[in-house]
C-alpha positions as CSV (number, residue, x, y, z in Angstrom):
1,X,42.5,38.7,183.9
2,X,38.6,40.2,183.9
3,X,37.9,36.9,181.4
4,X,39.0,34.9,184.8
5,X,37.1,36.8,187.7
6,X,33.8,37.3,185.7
7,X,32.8,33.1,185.8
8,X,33.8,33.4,189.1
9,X,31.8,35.8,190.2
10,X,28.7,34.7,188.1
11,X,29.0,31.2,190.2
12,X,29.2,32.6,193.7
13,X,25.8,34.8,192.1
14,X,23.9,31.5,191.4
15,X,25.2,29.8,194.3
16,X,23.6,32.6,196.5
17,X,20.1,33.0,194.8
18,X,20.2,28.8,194.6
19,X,20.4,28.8,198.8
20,X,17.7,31.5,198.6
21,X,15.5,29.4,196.9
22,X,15.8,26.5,199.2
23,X,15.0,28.6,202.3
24,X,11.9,29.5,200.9
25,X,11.1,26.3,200.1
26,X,11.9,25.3,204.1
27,X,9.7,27.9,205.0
28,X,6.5,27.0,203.3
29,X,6.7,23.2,204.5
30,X,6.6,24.2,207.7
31,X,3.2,26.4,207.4
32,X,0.6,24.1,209.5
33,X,-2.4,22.7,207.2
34,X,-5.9,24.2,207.4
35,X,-8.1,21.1,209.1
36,X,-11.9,20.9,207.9
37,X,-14.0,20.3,210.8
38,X,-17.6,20.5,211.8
39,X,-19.6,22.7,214.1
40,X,-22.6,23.0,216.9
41,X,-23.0,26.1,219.5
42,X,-23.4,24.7,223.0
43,X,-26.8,26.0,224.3
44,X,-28.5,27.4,227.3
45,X,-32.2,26.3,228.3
46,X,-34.5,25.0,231.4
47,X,-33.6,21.2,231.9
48,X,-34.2,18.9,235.0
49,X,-31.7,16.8,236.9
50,X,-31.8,13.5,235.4
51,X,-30.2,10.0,236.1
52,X,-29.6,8.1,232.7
53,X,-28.7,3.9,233.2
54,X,-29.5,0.5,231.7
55,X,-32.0,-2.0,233.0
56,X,-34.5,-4.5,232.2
57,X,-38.3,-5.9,232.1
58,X,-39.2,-7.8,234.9
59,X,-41.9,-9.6,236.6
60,X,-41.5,-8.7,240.6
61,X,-44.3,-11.3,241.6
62,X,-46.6,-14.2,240.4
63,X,-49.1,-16.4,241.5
64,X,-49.4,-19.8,240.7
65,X,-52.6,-21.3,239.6
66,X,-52.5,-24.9,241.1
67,X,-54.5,-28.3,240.7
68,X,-56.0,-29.1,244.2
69,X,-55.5,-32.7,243.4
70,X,-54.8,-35.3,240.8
71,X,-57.4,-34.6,238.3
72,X,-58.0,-33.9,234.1
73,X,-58.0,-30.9,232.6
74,X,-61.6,-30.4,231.1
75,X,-61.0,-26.9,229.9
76,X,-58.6,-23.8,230.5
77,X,-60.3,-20.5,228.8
78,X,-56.8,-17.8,229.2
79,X,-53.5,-18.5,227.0
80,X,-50.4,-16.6,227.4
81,X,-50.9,-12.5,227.5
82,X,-54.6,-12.6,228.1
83,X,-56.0,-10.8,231.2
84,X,-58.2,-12.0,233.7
85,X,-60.0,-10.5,236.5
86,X,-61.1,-11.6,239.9
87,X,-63.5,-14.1,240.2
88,X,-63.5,-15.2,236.5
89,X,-64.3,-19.0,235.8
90,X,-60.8,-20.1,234.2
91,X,-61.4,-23.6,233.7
92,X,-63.1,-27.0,234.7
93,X,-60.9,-29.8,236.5
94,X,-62.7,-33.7,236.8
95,X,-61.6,-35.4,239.9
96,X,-59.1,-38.3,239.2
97,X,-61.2,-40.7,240.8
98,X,-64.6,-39.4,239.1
99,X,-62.9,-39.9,235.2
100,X,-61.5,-43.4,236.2
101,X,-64.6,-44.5,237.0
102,X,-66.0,-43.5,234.0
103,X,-62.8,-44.8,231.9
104,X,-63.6,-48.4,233.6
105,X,-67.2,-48.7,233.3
106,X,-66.2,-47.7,229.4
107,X,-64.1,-50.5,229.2
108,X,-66.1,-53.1,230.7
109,X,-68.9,-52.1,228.2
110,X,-66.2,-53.1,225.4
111,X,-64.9,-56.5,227.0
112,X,-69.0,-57.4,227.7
113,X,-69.2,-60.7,226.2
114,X,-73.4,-60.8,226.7
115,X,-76.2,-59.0,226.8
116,X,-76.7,-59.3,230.6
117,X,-72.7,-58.0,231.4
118,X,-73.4,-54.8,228.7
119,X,-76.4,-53.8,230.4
120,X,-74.6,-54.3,233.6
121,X,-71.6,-52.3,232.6
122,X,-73.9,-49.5,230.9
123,X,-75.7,-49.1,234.3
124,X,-72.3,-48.4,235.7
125,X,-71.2,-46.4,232.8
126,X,-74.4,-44.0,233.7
127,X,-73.7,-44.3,237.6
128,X,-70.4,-43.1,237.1
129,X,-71.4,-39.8,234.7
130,X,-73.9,-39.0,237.2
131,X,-71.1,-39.3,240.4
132,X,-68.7,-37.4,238.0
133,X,-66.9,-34.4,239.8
134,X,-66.1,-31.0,238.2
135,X,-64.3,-28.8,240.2
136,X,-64.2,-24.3,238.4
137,X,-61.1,-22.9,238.4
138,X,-61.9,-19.5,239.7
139,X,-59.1,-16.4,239.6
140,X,-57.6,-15.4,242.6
141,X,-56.1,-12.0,241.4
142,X,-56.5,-9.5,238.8
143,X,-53.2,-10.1,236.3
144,X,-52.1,-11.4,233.3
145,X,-51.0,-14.8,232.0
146,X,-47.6,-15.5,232.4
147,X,-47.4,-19.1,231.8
148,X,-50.0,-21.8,230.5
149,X,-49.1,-25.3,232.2
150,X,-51.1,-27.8,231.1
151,X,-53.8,-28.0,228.6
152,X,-57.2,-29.6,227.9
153,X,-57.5,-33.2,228.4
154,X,-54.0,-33.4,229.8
155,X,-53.6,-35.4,233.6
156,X,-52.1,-33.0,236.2
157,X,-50.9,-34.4,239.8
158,X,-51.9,-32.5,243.0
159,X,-50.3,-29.3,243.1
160,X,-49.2,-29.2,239.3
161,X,-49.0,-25.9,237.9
162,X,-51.7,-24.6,235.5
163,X,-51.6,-21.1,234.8
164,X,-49.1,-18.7,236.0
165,X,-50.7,-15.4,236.8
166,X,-48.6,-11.8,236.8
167,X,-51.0,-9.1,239.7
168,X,-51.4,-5.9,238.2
169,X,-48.3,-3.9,238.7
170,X,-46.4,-6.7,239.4
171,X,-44.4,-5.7,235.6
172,X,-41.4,-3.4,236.8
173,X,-38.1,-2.4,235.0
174,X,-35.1,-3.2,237.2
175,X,-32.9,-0.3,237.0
176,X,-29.0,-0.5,237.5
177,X,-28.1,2.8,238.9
178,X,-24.4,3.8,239.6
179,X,-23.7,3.6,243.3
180,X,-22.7,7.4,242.6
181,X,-26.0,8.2,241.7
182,X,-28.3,6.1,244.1
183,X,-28.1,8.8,246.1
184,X,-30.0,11.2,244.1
185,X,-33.1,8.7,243.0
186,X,-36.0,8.9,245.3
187,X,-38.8,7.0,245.5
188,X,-42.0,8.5,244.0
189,X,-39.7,10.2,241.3
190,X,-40.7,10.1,237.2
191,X,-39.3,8.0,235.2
192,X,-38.8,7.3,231.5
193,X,-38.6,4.3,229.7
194,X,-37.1,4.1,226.0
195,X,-38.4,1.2,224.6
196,X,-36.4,-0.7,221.6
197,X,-37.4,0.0,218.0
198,X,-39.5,3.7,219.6
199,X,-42.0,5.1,221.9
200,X,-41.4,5.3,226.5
201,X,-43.0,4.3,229.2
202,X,-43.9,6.2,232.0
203,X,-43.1,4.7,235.1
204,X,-42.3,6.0,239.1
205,X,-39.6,4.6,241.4
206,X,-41.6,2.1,243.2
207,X,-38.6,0.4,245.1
208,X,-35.1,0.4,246.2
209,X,-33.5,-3.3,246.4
210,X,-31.6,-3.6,249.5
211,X,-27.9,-4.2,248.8
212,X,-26.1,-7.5,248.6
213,X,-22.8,-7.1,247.7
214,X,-20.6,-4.2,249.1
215,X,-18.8,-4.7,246.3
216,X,-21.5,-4.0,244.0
217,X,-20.8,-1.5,241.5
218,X,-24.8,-0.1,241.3
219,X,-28.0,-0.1,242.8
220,X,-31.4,-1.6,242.0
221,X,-34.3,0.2,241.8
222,X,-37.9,-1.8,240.5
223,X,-39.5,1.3,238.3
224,X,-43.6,0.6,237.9
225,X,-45.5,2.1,235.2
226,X,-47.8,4.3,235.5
227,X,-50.6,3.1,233.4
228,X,-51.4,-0.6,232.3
229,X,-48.3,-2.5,232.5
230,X,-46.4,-3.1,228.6
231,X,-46.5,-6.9,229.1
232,X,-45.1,-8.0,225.9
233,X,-42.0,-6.0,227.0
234,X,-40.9,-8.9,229.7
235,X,-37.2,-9.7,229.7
236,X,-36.5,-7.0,227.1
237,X,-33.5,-4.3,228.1
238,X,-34.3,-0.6,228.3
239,X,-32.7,2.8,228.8
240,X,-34.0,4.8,232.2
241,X,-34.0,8.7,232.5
242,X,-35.1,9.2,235.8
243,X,-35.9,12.6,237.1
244,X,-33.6,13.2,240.4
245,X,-34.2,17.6,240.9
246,X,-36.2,20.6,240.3
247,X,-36.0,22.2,237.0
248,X,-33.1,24.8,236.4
249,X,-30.7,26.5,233.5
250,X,-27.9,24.8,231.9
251,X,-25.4,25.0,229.2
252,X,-25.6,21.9,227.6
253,X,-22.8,20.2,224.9
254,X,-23.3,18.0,222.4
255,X,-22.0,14.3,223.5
256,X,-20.6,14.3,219.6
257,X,-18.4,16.8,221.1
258,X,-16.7,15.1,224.2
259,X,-13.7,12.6,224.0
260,X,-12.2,10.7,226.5
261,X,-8.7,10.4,227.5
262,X,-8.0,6.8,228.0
263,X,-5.6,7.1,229.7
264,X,-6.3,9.7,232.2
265,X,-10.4,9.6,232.0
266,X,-10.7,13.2,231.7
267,X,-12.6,14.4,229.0
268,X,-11.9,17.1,226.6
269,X,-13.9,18.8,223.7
270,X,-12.3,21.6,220.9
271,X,-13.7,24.9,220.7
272,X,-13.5,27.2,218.4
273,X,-11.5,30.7,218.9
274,X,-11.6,33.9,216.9
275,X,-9.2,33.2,214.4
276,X,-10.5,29.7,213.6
277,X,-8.1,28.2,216.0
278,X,-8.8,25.1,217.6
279,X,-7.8,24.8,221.6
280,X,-8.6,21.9,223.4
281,X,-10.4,22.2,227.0
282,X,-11.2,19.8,229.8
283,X,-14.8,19.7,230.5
284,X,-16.6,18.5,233.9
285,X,-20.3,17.5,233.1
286,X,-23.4,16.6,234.7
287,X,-26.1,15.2,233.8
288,X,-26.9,14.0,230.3
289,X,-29.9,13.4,228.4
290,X,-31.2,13.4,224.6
291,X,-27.4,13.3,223.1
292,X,-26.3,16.4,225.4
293,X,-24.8,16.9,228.8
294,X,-25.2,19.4,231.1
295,X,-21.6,21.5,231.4
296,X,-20.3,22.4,234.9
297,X,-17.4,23.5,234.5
298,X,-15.3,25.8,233.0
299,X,-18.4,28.3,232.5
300,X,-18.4,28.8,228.5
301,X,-21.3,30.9,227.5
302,X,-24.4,29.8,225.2
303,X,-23.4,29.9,221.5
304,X,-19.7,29.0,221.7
305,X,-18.7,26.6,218.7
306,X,-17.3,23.1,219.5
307,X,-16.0,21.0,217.2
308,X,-18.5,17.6,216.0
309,X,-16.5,16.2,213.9
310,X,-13.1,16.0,212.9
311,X,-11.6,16.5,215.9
312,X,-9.9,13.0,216.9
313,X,-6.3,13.5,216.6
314,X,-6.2,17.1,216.1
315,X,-3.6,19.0,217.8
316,X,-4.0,21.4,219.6
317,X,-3.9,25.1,218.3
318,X,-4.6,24.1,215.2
319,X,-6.3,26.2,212.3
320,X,-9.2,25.0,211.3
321,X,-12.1,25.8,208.4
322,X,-15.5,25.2,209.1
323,X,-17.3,23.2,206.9
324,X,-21.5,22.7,207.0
């Protein structure tokens, strides 16, 4: 009778520390991972009030150099990019008239079938170099060369196009500030230009573009440079930071930081808690500039970690090491 209880007893024993086993088991697959993320500390420092958009190099007047008749080219001294002043001798046009005389006396002197019609077509040969008129082309403005037309020897009608001539200052970069914004650029205000490939401009708000389109999602402002114009910079795009307050202190956060609900636009960034804790927080921000924003709102002090990187797709309250 004890032979028969003892298995019995010795199977209920290993049945019990089996289902212990297992609940362990449960336990530890539901511990969370440890996430390795990267860090930056928001910071706190004097900044200005800055508006940040996209634009573009453009020419906001020209001036035509134009034949005053039908005439030939003799000479054009600027090319494309060189800079004249004022009163500077440009060229040399020969009447129409004036060069065809000179073209048919030069032809008669090659049909002359005797002496007497040679030295009869020479005489008129050296009438018609004497009568010959040149007409300077003279600068109207101070500029650059926009556009070369026409070139040496070449036959222009009247009113042809020669030279087109960009006035000093004339070189702008047409903003495209958000409608949101336009408000807060005034003319007169500093301006930065980032150039492709390095270096900035300095410019000031010279104008504001009167409005179209109601429908129009930004404004136009024409920014002029401060100095010499860049004028191998035409037609090229550019990023604008233009000044738009007074100085003041800010918390700033990385923009490596912020992430954008698409569905809802808010945006978010992870911070840090003691604990090593990630939690999530909705941000309002101002201002941006040199890959930081200025933070509004909620008011988290200078030095609090936020996460950089590895923080797409992590949940919320989630543990977290840092890594360098």
């Amino acid at each position: 009778m004890r032979a028969r209880v003892l298995p019995g007893i010795l199977a209920v024993a290993l049945a019990a520390a089996g289902c212990g086993h297992r609940g362990a088991g449960e336990e530890d697959s539901t511990q969370h991972p440890v996430v390795p993320v990267g860090i930056q500390r928001i910071v706190e420092r004097n900044v200005r009030g800055l508006v940040t958009t996209q634009g573009q190099w453009r020419v906001s007047d020209s001036l035509t150099v134009a034949a005053p008749f039908r005439a030939y080219v003799e000479g054009i001294r600027p090319r494309v990019g060189d800079h004249v002043s004022k009163g500077d001798h440009i060229g040399t046009l020969v009447t129409y008239e004036s060069r065809a005389a000179i073209r048919g006396a030069e032809i008669l002197i090659r049909q002359a079938r005797g002496d007497a019609e040679r030295q009869e077509a020479e005489r008129a040969l050296r009438l018609a170099e004497r009568d010959e008129v040149r007409v300077p082309l003279v600068a109207t403005v101070t500029g650059t060369v926009l556009r070369r037309s026409a070139e040496p020897g070449s036959e222009v009608a009247e009113s042809a196009e020669l030279l087109s001539v960009v006035p000093e200052g004339a070189v702008v970069f047409e903003a495209h500030v958000p409608r949101a914004e336009a408000a807060r650029v005034e003319l007169g205000a500093r301006a930065s230009i980032a150039l492709e490939g390095g270096g900035a401009v300095e410019t000031k708000v010279q104008r504001k573009l009167p409005q179209t389109n109601e429908a129009d999602q930004s404004a136009l402002f024409w920014l002029a440079p401060t100095v010499r114009e860049p004028f191998g910079v035409l037609g090229r795009f550019g990023t604008a930071s233009i000044e738009t307050g007074a100085e003041h202190r800010a918390v700033l956060v990385p923009d490596s930081a912020l992430v954008e609900d698409d569905l809802t636009g808010q945006i978010r960034l992870a911070r840090v808690v003691p604990g090593n804790v990630a939690v999530w927080t909705t941000v309002q921000l101002g201002p941006g500039e040199e890959g930081q924003h200025e933070l509004l709102a909620p008011a988290l002090p200078a030095g609090t970690p936020v996460i950089v990187r590895g923080q797409r797709g992590l949940p919320d309250s989630t543990r977290v090491q840092v890594e360098p």
